[in-house]
C-alpha positions in Angstrom: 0.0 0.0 0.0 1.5 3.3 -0.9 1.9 5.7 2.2 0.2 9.1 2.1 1.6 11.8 0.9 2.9 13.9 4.1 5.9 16.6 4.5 7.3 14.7 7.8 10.5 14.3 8.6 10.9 10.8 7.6 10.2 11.7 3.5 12.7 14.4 3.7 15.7 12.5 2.7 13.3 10.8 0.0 11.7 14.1 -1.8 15.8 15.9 -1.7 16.5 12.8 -4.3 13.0 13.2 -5.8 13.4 16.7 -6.9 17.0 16.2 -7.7 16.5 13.0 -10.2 13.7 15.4 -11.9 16.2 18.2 -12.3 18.6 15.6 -13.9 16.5 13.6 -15.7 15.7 17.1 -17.4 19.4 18.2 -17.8 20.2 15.3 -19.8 16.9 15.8 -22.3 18.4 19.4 -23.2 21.8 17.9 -24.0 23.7 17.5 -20.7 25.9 14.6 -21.0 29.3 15.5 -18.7 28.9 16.1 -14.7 31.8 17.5 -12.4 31.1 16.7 -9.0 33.3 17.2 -5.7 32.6 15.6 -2.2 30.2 17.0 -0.1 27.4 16.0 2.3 24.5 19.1 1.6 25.1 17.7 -2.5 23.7 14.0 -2.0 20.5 14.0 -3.3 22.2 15.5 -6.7 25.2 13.5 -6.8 22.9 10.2 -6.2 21.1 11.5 -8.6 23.5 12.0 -11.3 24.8 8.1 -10.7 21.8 6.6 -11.5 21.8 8.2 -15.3 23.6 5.8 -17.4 23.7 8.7 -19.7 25.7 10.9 -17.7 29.6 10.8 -18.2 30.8 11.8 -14.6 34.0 13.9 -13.7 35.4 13.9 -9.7 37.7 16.4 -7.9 38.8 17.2 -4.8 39.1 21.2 -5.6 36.0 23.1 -6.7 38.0 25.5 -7.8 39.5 22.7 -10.2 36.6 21.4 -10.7 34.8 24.5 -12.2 37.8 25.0 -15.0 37.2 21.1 -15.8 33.9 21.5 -16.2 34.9 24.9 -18.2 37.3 22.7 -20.8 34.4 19.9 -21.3 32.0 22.6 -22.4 34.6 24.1 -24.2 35.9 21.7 -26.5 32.1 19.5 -26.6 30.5 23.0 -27.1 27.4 21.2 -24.9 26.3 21.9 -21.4 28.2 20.6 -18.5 26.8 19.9 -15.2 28.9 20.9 -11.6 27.7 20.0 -8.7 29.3 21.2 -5.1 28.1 21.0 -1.9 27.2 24.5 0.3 29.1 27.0 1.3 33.2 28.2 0.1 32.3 25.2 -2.3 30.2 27.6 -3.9 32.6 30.5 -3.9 36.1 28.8 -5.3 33.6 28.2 -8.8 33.6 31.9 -9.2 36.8 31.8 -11.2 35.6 29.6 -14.3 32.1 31.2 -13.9 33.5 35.3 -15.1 35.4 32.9 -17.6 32.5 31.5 -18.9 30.6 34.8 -18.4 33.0 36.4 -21.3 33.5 33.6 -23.9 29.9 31.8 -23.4 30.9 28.2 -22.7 27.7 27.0 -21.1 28.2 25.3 -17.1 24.8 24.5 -15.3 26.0 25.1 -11.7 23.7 22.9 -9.8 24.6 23.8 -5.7 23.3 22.7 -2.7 22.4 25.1 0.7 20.8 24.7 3.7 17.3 25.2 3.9 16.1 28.8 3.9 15.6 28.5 7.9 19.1 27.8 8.7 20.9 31.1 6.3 21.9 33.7 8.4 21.5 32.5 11.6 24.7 31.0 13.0 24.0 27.4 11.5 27.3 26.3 10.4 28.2 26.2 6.1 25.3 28.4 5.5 27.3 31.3 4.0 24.9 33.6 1.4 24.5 31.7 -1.6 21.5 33.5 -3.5 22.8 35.5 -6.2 26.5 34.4 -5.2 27.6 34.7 -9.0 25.8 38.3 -9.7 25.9 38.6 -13.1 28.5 36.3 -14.3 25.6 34.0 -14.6 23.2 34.7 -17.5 20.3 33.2 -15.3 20.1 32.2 -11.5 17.5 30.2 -9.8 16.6 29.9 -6.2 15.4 26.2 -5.6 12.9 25.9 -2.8 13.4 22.7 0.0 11.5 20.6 -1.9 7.8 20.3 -1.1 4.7 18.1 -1.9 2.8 21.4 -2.2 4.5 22.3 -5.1 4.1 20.4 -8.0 6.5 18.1 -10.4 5.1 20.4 -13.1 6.6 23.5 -11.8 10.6 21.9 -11.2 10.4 21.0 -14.7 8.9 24.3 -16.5 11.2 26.3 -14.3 14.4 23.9 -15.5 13.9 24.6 -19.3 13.0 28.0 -18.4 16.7 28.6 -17.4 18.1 26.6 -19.8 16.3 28.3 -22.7 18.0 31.5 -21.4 21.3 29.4 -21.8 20.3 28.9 -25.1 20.4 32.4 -26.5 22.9 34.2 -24.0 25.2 31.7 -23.5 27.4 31.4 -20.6 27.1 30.0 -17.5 23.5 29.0 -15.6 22.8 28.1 -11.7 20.4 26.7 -9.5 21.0 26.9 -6.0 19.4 24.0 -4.2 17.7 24.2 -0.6 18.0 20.6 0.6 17.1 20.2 4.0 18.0 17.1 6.2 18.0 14.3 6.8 20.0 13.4 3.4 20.6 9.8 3.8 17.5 7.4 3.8 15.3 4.8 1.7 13.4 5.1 -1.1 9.6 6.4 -0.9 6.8 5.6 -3.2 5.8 9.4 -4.6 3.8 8.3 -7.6 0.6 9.9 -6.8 2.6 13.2 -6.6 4.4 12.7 -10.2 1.2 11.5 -11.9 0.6 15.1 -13.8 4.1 14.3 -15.4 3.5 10.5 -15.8 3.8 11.4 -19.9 7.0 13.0 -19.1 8.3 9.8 -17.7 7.4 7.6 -20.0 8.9 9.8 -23.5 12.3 11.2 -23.4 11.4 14.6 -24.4 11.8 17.9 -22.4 8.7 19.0 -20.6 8.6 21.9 -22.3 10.7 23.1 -25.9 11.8 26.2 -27.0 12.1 26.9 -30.5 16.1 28.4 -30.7 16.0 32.3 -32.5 19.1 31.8 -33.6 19.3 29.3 -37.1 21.9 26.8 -37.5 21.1 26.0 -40.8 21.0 29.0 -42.6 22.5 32.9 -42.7 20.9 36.3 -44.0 23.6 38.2 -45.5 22.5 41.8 -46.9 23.2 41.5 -51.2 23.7 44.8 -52.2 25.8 45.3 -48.9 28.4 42.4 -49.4 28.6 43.7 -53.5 29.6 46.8 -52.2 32.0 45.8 -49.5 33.3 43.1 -52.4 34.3 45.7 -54.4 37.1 47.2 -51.8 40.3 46.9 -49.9 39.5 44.7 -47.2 41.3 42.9 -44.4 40.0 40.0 -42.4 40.4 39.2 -38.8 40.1 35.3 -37.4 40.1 35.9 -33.5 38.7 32.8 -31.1 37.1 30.2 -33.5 35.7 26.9 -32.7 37.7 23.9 -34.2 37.7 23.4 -38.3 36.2 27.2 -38.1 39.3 28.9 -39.9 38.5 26.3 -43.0 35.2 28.6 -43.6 37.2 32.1 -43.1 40.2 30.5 -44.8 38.1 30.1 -47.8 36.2 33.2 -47.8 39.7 35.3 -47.4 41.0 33.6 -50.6 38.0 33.7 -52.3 38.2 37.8 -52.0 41.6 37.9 -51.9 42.1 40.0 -48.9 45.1 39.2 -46.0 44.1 37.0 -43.2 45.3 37.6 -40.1 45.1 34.7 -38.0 44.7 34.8 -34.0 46.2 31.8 -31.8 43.1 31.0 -30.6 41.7 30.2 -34.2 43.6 27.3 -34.9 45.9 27.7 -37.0 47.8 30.4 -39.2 48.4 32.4 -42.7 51.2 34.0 -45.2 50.4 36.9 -42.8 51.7 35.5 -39.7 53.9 37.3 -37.4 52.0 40.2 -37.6 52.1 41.3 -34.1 55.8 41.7 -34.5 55.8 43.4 -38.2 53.2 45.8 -37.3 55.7 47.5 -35.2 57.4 48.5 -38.4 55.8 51.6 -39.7 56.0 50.7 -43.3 53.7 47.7 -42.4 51.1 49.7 -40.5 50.8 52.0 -43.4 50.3 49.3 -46.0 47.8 47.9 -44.3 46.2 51.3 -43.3 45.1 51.1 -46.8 41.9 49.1 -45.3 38.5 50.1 -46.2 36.8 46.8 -45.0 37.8 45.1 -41.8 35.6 41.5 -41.2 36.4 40.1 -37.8 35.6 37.0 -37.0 35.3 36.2 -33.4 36.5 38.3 -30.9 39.3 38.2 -27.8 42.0 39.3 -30.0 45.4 38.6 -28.3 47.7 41.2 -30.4 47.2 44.2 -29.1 49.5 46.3 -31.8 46.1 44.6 -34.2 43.6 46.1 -31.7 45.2 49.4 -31.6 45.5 49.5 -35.5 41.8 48.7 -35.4 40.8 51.3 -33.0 42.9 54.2 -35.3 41.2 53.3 -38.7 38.6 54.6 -39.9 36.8 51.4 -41.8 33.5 51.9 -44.5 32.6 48.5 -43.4 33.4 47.0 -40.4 31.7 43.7 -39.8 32.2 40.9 -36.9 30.7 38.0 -36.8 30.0 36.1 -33.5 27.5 33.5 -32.4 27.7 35.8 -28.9 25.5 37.7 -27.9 26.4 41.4 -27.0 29.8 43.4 -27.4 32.6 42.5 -28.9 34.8 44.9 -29.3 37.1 46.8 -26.9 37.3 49.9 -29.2 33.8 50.5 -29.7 34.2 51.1 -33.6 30.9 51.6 -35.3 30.4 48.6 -37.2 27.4 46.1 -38.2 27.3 43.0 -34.8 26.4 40.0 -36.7 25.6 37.3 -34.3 25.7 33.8 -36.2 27.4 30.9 -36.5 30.7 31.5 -38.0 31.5 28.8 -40.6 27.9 29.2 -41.8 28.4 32.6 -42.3 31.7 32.6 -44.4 30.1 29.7 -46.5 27.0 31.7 -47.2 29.4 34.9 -48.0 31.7 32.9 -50.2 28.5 31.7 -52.3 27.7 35.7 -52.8 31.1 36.4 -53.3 32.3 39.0 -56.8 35.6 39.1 -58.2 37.1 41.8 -56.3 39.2 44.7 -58.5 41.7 44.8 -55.1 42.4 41.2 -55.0 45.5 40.1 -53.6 46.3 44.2 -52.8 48.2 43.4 -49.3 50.2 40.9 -51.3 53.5 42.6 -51.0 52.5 41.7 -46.6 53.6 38.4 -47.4 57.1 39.2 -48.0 56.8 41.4 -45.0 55.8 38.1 -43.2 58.9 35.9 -44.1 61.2 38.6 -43.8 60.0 39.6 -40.6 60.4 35.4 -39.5 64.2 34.9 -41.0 64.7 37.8 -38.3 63.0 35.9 -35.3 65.0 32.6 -36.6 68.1 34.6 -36.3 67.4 35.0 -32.3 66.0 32.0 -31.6 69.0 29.6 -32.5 69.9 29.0 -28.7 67.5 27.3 -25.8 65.5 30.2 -24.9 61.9 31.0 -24.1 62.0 33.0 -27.1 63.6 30.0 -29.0 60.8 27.4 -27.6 58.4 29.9 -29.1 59.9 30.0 -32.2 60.2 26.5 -33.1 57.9 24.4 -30.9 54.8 24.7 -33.2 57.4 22.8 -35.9 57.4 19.9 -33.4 53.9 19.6 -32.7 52.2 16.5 -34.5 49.4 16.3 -37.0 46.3 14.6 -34.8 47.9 16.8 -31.4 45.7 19.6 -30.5 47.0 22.6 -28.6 46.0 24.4 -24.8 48.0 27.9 -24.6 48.2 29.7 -21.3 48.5 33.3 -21.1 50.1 36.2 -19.9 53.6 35.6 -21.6 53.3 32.3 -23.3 50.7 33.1 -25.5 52.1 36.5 -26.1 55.3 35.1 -27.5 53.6 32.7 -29.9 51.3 35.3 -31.5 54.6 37.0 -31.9 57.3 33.8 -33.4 55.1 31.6 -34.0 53.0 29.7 -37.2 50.8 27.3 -35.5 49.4 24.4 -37.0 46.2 23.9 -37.8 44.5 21.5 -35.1 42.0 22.6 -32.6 43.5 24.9 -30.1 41.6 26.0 -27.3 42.5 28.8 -24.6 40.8 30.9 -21.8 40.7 34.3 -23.4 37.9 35.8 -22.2 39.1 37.1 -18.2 42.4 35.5 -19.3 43.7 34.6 -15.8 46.2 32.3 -15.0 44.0 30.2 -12.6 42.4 26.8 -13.8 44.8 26.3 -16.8 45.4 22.9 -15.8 42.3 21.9 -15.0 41.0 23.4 -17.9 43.6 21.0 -20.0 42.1 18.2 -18.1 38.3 19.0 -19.4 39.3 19.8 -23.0 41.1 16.4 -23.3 38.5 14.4 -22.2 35.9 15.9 -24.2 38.2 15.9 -27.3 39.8 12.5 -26.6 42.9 13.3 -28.6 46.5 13.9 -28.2 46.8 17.8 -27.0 50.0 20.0 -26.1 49.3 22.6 -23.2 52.3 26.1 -22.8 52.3 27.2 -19.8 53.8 29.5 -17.8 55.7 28.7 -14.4 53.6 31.0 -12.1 50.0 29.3 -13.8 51.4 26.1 -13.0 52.1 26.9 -9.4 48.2 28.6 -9.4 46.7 25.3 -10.5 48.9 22.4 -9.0 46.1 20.8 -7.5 44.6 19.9 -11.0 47.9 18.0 -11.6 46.1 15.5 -9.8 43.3 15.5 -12.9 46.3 14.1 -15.1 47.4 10.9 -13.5 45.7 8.5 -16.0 45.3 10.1 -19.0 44.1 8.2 -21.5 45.6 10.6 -24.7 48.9 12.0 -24.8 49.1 15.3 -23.0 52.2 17.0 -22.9 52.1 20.1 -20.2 55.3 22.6 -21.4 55.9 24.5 -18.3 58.1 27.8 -19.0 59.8 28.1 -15.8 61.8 32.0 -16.1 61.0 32.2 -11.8 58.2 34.5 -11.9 55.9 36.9 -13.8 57.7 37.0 -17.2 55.1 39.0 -18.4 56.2 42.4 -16.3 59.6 42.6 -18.2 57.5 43.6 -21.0 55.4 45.9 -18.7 56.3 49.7 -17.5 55.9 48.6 -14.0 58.3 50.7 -11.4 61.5 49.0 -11.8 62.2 49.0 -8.2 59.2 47.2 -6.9 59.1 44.7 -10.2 60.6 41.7 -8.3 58.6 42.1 -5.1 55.4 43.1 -6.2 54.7 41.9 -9.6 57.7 39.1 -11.2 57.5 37.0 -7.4 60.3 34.8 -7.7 59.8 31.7 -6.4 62.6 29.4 -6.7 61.1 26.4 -7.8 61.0 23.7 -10.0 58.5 21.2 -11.0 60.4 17.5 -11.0 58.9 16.8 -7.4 55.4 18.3 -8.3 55.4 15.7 -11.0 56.8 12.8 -9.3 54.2 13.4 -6.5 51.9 13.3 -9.0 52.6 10.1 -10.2 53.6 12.1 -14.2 56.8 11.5 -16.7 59.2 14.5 -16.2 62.3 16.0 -18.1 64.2 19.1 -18.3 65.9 19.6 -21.4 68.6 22.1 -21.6 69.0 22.7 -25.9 66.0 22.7 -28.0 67.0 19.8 -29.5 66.2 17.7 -26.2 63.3 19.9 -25.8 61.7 18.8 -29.4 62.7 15.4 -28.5 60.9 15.2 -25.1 57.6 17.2 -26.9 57.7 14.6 -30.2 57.6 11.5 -27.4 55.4 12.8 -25.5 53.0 12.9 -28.0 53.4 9.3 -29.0 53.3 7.9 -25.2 49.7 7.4 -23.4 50.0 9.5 -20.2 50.6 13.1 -18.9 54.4 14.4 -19.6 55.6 17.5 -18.3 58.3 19.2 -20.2 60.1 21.8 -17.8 62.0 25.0 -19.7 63.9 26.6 -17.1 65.2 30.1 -18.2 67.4 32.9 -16.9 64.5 36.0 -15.4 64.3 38.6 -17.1 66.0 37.0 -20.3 62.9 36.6 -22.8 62.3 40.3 -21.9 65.8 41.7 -23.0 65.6 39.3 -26.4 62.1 40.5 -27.5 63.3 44.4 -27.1 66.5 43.6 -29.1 64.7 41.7 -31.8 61.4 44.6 -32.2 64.2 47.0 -32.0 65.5 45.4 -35.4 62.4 45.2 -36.8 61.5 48.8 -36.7 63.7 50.1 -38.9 64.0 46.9 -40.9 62.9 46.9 -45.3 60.3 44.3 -44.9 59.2 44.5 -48.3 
């Protein structure tokens, strides 16, 4: 006989899992299919919940800090909603770092947290800090979950669920639900089929309770006719800044097709006979060529370079379009231009199918020259083991199936500068572009992609994120971790900071080295000491299952002093 339906203590434990496995259930109908969960009492009824779906891949870490930025590389390289769940309290607090990452570059998390029941917040209880609105508006939606009750129905969970996720669906970024469970949290099952009978037809399809019809189109793209004739018929330039993997294919096309110069961010995967330009636009006989502009198309945003943003923000364009599946604003400069928001391959394709025979093709030709001149310089300073020298060459080592992670602050910095990457899938956190959660982040894009992947990294990033090491131990993929070990911030020798504060307030020397963070980790470690033992080490560890860190210890300070003797040679070089 089924018991009546009654809010007493003893269904408690019962109706936490009931509401939870409804909240799942729905997650995975709209495309959840990865959950990152760390330990925690106040989170059982979710994390039970999320073992019982056969269809849910799940992720476990010690750190939510961690765990957020694994969660954060899952959703970025699967480009689907990932699951987190934490239990209450700091839990809640140490995701903030991957939530403002995913609140600029619209990776999509569902934050699912647990918190005391409204009864216990703000009243001494212990772990109740103030969850509601913890993530303010790094979040595009947030969601206050009631304890749940037998007096509110099945219907509403499930209507408020896609709800949120809808809003997911057209904004992007990062969605939570904060989750009153009160206790008890352990106990048996309980027999609530008279309360889920107005969703019994729920149960028995696989359907979302309720679906949204998406604005946005994935199958086609309205470009203006009489527009793209017109902006066909001048000089035009085109920009590829963060692009989703086999993106640049589209833009590559397009950009030939019109015969304009392509110049290629890091974060697009991969490069073009324009590379280098961060380092040739600092000669003035560059920046003039290409001044000859009328048309800039930008593709993505987050541009690394900022001698291209500054160019961007000084020219005054006819046309400037950019094209983003993001919502909102793009670009740091504020230059009038037309915001398209669309999918970006489908974009170029529909462009290339309008595209004229342009009288300026091929009209920043003479740029190519620029670019292999300006290279046969940055080969002449790289021929010794150098930070520098790694830049230079390491994309040359990189295999054909490896994809690539970059850091930031100096790493990334020096490849947009030396570097022709190859094109893979590379994947970076550009959007806050802290140094926090690289590792982790790694972690998440590798098991999403399941491929071999490359991460650079800088020493002070690795010591940030040591924790996520941990995520590495038994990879199934090749991942090699390049560490760039120069004993501090790097990044301030190319910054005007006060010279006498620079070491102890912004470069931090540390001292360290990594070969006992690796043993203790359980990883393959080596320190090579000429870049021929370096591309050795990186070649292997691309062929070996496992985690490999590759340690490049440098002088401080040295990478600094070699990039102002090498753009000092480039400004008053004849690049074409």
């Amino acid at each position: 006989m089924q018991p009546s339906l009654t809010t007493s203590q003893s269904y408690r434990a019962a109706l936490n899992g009931c509401w939870a496995s409804l909240m799942l259930e729905e997650l995975v109908r709209l495309g959840v299919q990865h959950v990152c969960i760390a330990p925690g009492s106040r989170s059982t009824p979710l994390t039970l919940a999320a073992a019982k779906l056969a269809q849910l891949t799940i992720h476990t870490h010690f750190d939510e800090r961690g765990l957020g930025f694994l969660a954060l590389g899952i959703a970025k390289a699967s480009q689907s909603p990932v699951a987190v769940i934490v239990t209450s309290g700091t839990a809640v607090a140490n995701l903030l770092p991957a939530v403002a990452e995913t609140g600029l570059t619209g990776e999509k998390l569902v934050l699912l947290t647990s918190d005391r029941p409204a009864e216990l917040i703000q009243c001494g209880a212990n772990q109740a800090i103030r969850q509601h609105g913890i993530f303010s508006d790094h979040v595009s939606h947030f969601l206050d979950i009631p304890s749940p009750s037998l007096d509110i129905s099945p219907n509403w969970l499930l209507c408020a669920v896609d709800d949120v996720m809808q809003q997911q669906q057209l904004r992007g970024g990062s969605v939570h639900f904060n989750c009153h469970y009160p206790e008890p949290l352990y106990g048996d099952d309980v027999d609530f089929s008279d309360y889920l009978m107005p969703i019994m037809q729920w149960q028995q399809d696989h359907s979302p309770y309720c679906q949204h019809q998406a604005l946005l189109s994935a199958t086609t793209a309205d470009i203006n006719h009489s527009q793209w004739q017109a902006l066909c018929a001048q000089k035009g330039v085109i920009v590829a800044g963060r692009l989703a993997a086999n993106e640049l294919n589209a833009v590559r096309q397009l950009a030939t097709a019109l015969g304009w110069p392509l110049l290629v961010d890091p974060q697009a995967g991969g490069s073009s006979d324009y590379a280098g330009f961060d380092g040739w636009l600092q000669n003035s006989a560059c920046q003039q060529y290409l001044q000859q502009a009328q048309v800039l198309l930008q593709f993505g945003g987050r541009i690394v370079s900022k001698r291209l943003l500054h160019l961007i923000s000084n020219q005054t364009w006819q046309f400037f379009l950019l094209v983003d599946p993001l919502a909102g604003r793009l670009d740091p400069n504020h230059c009038r231009s037309q915001r398209i928001q669309a999918n970006i391959a489908l974009w170029a394709q529909t462009a290339l199918t309008l595209t004229l025979d342009s009288p300026h093709s091929q009209w920043a030709q003479p740029l190519t020259e620029a670019s292999g001149r300006y290279f046969d310089i940055v080969m002449s300073h790289s021929r010794h083991f150098s930070e520098l020298g790694l830049a230079a060459h390491v994309m040359n080592w990189i295999a054909p199936q490896t994809e690539l992670f970059l850091g930031n602050s100096m790493i990334v910095r020096l490849l947009d500068m030396c570097a022709k990457l190859p094109p893979t899938a590379t994947f970076a956190n550009r959007g806050a572009s802290g140094i926090d959660g690289l590792i982790a982040t790694t972690a998440g894009v590798q098991r999403a992609r399941k491929a071999p992947l490359v991460c650079l990294i800088g020493d002070t990033s690795l010591l940030y994120d040591l924790n996520s090491l941990a995520l590495l131990k038994q990879q199934q993929y090749p991942l090699v971790i390049i560490v760039t070990n120069n004993d501090g911030g790097g990044i301030f020798d190319m910054l005007p900071v006060p010279a006498q504060q620079k070491d102890d307030f912004y470069r931090m020397p540390h001292g360290f080295e990594f070969s006992h963070a690796a043993a203790m980790f359980g990883l393959n470690y080596c320190a090579p000491t000429s870049l021929m033992a370096a591309e050795t080490a990186i070649r292997d560890g691309q062929l070996e299952v496992g985690t490999t860190l590759v340690e490049i210890k440098t002088p401080a300070g040295e990478a600094g002093e070699m990039l102002k003797v090498l753009f000092a040679e480039v400004e008053h070089a004849t690049l074409f």
